[in-house]
C-alpha positions as CSV (number, residue, x, y, z in Angstrom):
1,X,-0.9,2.3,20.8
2,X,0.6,0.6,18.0
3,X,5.1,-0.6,17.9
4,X,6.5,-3.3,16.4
5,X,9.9,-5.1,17.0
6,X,12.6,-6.9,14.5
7,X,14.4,-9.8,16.3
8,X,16.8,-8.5,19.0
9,X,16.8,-5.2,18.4
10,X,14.6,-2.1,20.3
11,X,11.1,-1.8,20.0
12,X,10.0,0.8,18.3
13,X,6.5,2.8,18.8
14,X,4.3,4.9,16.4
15,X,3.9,8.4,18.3
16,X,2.3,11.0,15.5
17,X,5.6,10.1,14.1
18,X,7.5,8.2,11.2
19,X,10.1,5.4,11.8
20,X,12.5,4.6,10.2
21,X,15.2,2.0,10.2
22,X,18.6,2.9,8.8
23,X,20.7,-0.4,8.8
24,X,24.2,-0.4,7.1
25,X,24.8,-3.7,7.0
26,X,23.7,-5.1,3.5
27,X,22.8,-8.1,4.0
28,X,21.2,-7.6,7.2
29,X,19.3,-4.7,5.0
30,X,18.0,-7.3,2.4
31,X,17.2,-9.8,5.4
32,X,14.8,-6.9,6.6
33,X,13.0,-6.9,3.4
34,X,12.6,-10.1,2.5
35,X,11.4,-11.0,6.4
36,X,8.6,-7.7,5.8
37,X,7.1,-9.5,2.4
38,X,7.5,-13.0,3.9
39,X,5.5,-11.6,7.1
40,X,2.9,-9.9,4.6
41,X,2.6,-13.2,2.8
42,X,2.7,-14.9,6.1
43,X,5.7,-17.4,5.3
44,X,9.0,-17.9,6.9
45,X,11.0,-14.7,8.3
46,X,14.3,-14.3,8.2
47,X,14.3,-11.9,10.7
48,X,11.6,-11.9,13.6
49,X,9.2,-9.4,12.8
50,X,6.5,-8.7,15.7
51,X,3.6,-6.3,15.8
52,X,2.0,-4.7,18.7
53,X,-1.5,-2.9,19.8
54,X,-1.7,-1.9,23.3
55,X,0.8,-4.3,23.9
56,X,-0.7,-7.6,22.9
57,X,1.0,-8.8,19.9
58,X,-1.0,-8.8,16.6
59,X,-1.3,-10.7,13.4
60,X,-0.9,-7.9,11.3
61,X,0.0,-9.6,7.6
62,X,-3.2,-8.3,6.1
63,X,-2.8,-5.0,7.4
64,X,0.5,-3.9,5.7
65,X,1.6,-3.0,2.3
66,X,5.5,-2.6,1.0
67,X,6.3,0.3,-1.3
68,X,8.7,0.7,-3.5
69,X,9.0,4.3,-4.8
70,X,10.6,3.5,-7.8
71,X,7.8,1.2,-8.8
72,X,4.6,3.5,-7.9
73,X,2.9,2.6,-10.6
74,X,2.9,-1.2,-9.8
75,X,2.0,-0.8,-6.7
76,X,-0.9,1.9,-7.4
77,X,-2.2,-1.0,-9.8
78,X,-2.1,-3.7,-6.8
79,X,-4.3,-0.9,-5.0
80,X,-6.3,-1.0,-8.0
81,X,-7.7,-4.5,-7.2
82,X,-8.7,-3.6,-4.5
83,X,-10.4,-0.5,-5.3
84,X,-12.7,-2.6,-7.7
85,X,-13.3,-5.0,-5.1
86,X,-15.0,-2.3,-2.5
87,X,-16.8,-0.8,-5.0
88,X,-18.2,-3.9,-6.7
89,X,-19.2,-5.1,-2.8
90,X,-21.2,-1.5,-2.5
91,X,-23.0,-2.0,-5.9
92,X,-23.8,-5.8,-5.0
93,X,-25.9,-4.1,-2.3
94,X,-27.2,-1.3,-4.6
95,X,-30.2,-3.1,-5.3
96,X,-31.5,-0.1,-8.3
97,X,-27.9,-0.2,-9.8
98,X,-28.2,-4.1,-10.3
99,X,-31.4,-3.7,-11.9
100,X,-30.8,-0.9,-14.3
101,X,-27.4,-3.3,-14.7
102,X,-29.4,-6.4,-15.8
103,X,-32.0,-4.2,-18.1
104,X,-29.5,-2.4,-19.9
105,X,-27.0,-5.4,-20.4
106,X,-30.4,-7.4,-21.4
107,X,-30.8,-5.0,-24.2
108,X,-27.8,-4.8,-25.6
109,X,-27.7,-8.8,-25.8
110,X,-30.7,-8.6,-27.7
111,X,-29.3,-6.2,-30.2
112,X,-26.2,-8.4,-30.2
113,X,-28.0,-11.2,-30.8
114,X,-30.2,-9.8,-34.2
115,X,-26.1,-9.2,-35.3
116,X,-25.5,-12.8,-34.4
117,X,-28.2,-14.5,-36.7
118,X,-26.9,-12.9,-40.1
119,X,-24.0,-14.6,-39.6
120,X,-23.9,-18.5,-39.9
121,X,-21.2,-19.1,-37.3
122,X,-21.7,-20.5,-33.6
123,X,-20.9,-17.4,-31.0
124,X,-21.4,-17.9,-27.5
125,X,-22.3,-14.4,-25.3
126,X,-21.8,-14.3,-22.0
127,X,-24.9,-13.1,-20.4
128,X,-23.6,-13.2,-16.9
129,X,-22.7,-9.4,-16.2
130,X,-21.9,-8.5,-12.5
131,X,-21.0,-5.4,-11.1
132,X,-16.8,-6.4,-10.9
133,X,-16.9,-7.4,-14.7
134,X,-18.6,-4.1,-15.7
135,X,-16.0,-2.0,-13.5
136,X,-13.6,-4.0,-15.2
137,X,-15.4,-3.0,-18.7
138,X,-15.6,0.8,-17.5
139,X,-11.9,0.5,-17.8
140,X,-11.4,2.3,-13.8
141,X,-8.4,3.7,-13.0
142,X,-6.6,5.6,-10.3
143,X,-5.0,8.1,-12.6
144,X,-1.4,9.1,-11.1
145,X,-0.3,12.3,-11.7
146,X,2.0,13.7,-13.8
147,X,4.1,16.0,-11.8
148,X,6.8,13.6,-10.2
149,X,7.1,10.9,-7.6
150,X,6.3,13.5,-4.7
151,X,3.0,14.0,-5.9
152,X,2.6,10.3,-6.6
153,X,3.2,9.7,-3.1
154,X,0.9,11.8,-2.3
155,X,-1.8,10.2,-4.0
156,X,-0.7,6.8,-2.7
157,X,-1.4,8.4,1.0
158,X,-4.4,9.6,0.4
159,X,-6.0,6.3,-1.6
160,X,-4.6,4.0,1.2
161,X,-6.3,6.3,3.9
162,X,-9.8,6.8,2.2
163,X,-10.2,3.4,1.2
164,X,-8.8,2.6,4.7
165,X,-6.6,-0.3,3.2
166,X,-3.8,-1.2,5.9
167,X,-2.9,0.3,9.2
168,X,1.2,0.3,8.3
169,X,2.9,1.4,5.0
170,X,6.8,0.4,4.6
171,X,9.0,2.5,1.8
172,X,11.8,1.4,0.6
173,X,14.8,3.9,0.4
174,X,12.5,6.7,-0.2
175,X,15.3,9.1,0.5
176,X,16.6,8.4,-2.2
177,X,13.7,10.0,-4.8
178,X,13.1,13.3,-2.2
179,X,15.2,15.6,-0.8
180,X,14.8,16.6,2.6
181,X,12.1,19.9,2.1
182,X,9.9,17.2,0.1
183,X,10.7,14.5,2.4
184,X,9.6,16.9,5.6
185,X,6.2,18.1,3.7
186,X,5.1,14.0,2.9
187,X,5.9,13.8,6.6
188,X,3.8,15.9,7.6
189,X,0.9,14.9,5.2
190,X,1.3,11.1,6.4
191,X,0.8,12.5,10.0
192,X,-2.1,14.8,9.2
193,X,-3.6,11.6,7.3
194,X,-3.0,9.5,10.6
195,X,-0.9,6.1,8.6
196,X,1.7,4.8,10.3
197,X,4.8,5.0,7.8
198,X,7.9,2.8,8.2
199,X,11.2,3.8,6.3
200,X,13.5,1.0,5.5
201,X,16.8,2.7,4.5
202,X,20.9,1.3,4.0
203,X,22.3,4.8,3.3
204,X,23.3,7.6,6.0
205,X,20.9,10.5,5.9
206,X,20.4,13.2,8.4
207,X,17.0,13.0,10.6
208,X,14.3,14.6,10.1
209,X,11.3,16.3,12.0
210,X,8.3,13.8,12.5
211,X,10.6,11.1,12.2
212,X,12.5,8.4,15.1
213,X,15.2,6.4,14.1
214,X,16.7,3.3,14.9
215,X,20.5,3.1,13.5
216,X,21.8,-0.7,12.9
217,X,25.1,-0.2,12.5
218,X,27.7,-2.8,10.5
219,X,28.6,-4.5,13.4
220,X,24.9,-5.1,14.4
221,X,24.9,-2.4,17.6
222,X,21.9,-0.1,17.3
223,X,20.5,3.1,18.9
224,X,17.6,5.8,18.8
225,X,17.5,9.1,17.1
226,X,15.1,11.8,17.7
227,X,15.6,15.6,15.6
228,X,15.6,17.1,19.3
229,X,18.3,14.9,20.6
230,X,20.6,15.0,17.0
């Protein structure tokens, strides 16, 4: 069982559910943030941000990723890296991709090189062609879809779960790109895709099914929200 905790306020546990934090107080709001990247980069936190799994408390930095809605596209590049890096680790071990690699690349160098000598100038090739570089060369790509952010999102869930990148994802006022139908349906995907989601919001919105909130108010008091007890 996986919950996590941010300084004094209540624990909060994943359940085939989404949480989300709704905190009005700005500053507080922006604290929250900062103290999420700052834990991911493992620096100082502003605010005391503790992970649990089966209530031992966990060093989870590597195992969370903060997305901004409004800057999918960024963030589907950072995925991106990482993409090339798993599949450049499979090829390593594909021992008949390296060597059709090396006899391929050898023969192009050669034809490169016959180009070379009509020329009198000094060119330097680089013969040293690995699997990352020709990934790189390939030009891959996630390609994100046209259709709106919903279907971005959607995409974003489903790369993070088959690469089986983190174990948390944190959105940052998503509410404010989906209205509550599309907001219910990515709920339900991100539970039938088993990530835990948390929602880091500083505006009022109604609750939702799938989803447990914990309301920081101005003055700092909090408390729970479940859809069957709103």
């Amino acid at each position: 069982m996986i919950s996590f905790k941010i300084s004094n306020f209540d624990e909060l546990q994943f359940n085939d559910n989404l949480i989300t934090l709704e905190i009005h107080n700005k500053q507080l709001y922006r604290n929250i943030i900062e103290s999420f990247k700052a834990y991911v980069a493992s620096t100082e936190l502003k605010e005391n941000i503790i992970f649990f799994e089966n209530s031992k408390s966990v060093n989870w930095a590597k195992k969370i990723v903060i997305c901004n809605p409004e800057s999918i596209e960024y963030e589907m590049k950072n995925i991106q890296k990482k993409l090339i890096t798993i599949i450049s680790e499979e090829l390593y071990s594909d021992i008949e991709f390296l060597s059709k690699l090396e006899v391929n690349y050898s023969t192009l160098i050669e034809q490169i090189e016959g180009k070379i000598i009509e020329h009198d100038i000094d060119l330097v090739i680089n013969s040293d062609f690995t699997p990352d570089k020709f990934l790189k060369f390939v030009n891959l790509n996630i390609k994100l879809p046209d259709s709106g952010i919903l279907s971005q999102l959607y995409q974003y869930v489903d790369v993070v779960t088959e690469l089986n990148l983190y174990e948390v994802v944190v959105f940052t006022n998503i509410k404010l790109f989906l209205d509550s139908n599309e907001l219910l349906e990515l709920f339900k995907y991100i539970i039938y895709k088993k990530l835990n989601c948390i929602l880091l919001e500083n505006i009022s919105n109604d609750i939702i099914d799938y989803e447990t909130k914990l309301v920081i108010e101005s003055d700092f008091n909090d408390y729970t929200e479940n859809p069957s007890t709103t």
